[in-house]
DRENPA-3360 file (N, C-alpha, C; in nm, 2 decimals, always signed):
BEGIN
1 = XXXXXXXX = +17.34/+28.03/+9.59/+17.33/+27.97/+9.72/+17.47/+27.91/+9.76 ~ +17.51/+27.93/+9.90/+17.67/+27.88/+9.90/+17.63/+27.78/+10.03 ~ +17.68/+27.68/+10.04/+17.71/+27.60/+10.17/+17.83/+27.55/+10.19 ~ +17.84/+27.58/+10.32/+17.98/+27.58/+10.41/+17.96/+27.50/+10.53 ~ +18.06/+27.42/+10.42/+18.05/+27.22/+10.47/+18.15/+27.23/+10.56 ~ +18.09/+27.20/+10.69/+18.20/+27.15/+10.81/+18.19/+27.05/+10.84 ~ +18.31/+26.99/+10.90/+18.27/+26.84/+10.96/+18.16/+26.88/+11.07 ~ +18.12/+26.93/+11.15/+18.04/+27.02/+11.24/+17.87/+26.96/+11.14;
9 = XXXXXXXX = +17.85/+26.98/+11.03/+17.77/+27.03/+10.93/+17.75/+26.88/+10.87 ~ +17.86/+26.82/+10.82/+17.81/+26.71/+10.79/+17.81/+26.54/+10.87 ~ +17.85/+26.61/+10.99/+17.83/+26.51/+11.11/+17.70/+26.49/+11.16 ~ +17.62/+26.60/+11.15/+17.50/+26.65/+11.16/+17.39/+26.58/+11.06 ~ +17.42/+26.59/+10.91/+17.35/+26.51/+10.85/+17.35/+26.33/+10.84 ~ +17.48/+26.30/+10.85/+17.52/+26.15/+10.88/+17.41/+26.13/+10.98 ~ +17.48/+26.17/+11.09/+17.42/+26.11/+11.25/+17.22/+26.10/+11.18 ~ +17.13/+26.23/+11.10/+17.05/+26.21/+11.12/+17.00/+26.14/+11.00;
17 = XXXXXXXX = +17.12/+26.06/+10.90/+17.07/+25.97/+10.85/+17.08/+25.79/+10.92 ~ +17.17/+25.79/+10.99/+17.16/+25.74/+11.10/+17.06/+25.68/+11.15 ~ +17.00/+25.80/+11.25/+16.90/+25.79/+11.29/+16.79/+25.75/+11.27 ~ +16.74/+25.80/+11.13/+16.69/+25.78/+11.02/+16.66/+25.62/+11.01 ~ +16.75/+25.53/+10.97/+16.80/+25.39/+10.93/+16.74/+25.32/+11.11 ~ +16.78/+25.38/+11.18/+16.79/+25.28/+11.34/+16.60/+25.33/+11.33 ~ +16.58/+25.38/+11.32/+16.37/+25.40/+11.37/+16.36/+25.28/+11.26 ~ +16.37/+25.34/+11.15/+16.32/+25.23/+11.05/+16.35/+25.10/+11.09;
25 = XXXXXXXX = +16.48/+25.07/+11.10/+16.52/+24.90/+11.16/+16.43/+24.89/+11.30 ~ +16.42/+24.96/+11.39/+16.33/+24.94/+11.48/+16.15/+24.92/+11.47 ~ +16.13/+24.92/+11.31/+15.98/+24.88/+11.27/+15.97/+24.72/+11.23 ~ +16.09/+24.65/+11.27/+16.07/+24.56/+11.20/+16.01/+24.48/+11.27 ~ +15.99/+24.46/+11.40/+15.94/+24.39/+11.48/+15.81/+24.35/+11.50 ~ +15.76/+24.50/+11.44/+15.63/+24.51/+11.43/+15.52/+24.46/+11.37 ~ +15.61/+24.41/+11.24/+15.53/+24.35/+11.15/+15.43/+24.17/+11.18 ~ +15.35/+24.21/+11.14/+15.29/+24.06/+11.21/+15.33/+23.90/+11.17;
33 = XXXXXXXX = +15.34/+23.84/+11.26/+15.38/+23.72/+11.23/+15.30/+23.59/+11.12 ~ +15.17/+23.69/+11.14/+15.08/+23.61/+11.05/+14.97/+23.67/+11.02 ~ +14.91/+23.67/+10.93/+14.75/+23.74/+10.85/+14.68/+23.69/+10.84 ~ +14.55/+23.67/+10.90/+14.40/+23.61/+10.92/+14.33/+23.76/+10.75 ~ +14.37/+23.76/+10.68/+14.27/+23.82/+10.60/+14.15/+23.83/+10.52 ~ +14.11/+23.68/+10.55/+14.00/+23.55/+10.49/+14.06/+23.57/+10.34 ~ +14.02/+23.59/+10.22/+14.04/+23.56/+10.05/+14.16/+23.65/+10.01 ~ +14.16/+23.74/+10.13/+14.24/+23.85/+10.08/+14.38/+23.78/+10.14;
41 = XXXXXXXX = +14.38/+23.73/+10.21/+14.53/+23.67/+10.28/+14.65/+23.68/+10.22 ~ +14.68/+23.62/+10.09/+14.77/+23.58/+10.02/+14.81/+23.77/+9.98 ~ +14.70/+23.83/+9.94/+14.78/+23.91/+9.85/+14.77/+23.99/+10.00 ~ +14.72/+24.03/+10.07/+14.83/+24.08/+10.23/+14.94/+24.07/+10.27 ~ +14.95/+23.90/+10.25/+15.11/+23.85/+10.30/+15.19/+23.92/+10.16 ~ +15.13/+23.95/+10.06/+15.20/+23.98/+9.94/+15.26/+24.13/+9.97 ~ +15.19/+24.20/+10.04/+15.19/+24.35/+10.04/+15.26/+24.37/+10.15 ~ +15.25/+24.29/+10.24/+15.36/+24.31/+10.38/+15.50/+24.27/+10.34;
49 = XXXXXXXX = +15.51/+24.16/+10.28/+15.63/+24.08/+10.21/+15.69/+24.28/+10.16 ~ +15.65/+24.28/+10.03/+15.65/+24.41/+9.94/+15.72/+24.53/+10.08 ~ +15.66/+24.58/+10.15/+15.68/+24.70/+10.23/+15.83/+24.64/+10.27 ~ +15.85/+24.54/+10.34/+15.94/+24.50/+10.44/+16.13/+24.50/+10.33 ~ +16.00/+24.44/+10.20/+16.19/+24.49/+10.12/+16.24/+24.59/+10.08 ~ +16.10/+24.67/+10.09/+16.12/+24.81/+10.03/+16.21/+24.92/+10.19 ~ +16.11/+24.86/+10.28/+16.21/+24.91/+10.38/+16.37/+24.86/+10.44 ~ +16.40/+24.74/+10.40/+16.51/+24.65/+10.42/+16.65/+24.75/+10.32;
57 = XXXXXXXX = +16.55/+24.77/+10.18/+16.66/+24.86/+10.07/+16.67/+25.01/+10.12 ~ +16.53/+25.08/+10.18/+16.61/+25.18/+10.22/+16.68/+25.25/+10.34 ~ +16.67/+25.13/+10.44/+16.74/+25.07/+10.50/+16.89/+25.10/+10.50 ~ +16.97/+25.00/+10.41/+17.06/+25.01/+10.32/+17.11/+25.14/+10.27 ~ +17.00/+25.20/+10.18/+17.04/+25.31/+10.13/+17.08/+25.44/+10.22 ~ +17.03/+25.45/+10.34/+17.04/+25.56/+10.46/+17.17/+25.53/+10.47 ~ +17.21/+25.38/+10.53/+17.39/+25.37/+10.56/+17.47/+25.44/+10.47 ~ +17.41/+25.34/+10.31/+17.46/+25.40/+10.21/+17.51/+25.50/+10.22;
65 = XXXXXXXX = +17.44/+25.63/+10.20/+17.42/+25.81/+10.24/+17.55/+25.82/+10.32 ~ +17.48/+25.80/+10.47/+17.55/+25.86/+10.60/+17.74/+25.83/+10.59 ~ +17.72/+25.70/+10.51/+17.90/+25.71/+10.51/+17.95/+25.78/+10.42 ~ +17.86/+25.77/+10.27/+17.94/+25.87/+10.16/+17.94/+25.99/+10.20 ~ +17.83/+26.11/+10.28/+17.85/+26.21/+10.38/+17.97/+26.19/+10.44 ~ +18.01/+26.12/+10.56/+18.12/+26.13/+10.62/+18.28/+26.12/+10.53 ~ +18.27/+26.02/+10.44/+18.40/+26.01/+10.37/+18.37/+26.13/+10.27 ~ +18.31/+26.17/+10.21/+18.32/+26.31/+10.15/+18.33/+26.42/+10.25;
73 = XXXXXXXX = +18.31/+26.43/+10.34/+18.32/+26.55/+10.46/+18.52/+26.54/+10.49 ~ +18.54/+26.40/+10.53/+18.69/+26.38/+10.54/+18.77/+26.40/+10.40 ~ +18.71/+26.39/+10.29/+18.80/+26.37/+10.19/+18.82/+26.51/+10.15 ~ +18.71/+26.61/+10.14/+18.68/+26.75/+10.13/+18.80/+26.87/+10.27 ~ +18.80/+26.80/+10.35/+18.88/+26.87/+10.49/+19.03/+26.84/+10.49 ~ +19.03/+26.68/+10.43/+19.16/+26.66/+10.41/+19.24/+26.76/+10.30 ~ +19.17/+26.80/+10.19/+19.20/+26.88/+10.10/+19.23/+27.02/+10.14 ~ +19.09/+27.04/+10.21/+19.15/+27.17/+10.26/+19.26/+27.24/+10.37;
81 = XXXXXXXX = +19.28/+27.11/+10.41/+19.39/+27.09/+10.54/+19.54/+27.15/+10.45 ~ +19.52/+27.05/+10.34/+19.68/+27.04/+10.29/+19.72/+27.18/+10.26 ~ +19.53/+27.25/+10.13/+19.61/+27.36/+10.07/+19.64/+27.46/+10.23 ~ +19.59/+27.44/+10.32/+19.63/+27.52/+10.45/+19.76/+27.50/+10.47 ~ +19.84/+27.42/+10.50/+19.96/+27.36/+10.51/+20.08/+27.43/+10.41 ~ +20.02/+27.42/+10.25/+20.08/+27.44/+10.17/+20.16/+27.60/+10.19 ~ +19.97/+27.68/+10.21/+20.02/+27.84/+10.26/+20.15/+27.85/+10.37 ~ +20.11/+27.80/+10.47/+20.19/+27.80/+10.60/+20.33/+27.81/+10.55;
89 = XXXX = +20.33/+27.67/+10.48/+20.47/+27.61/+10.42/+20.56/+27.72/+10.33 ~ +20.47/+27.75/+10.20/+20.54/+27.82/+10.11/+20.53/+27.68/+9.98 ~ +20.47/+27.54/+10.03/+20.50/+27.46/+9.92/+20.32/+27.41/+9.87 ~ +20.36/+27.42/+9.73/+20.27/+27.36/+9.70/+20.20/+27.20/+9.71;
% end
């Protein structure tokens, strides 16, 4: 299998990790301010607690992604720029 990484290509996956991260951050609001569970309460608040860091980390980790995509997309183009240059030139 071959893929043919363009900035085109991996602008595309950034942006839709991105996107990705901003829905998720846009759930946060949702969560309830408070739990009527009667006995169960505590471990609800326990379980909403639980979701909210699990989503807070992957969260984080989508940024994470989306920029190592973009700086590997630049650092990969940059390379191939030069050996382009090099041809043109005649220099290594």
């Amino acid at each position: 299998m071959t893929i043919d990484l363009t900035w085109a290509t991996a602008e595309s996956i950034a942006t839709s990790l991105d996107h990705a991260r901003t829905d998720l951050d846009g759930t946060a609001g949702s969560a309830p301010a408070g739990v009527d569970a009667g006995e169960a309460t505590a471990m609800v608040e326990a379980l909403l607690a639980r979701v909210s860091e699990s989503a807070a980390g992957l969260s984080e980790g989508l940024a994470a992604a989306s920029g190592k995509v973009r700086m590997s997309a630049t650092s990969f183009l940059d390379v191939d720029l030069g050996v382009q240059q090099g041809f043109l030139t005649g220099e290594p």
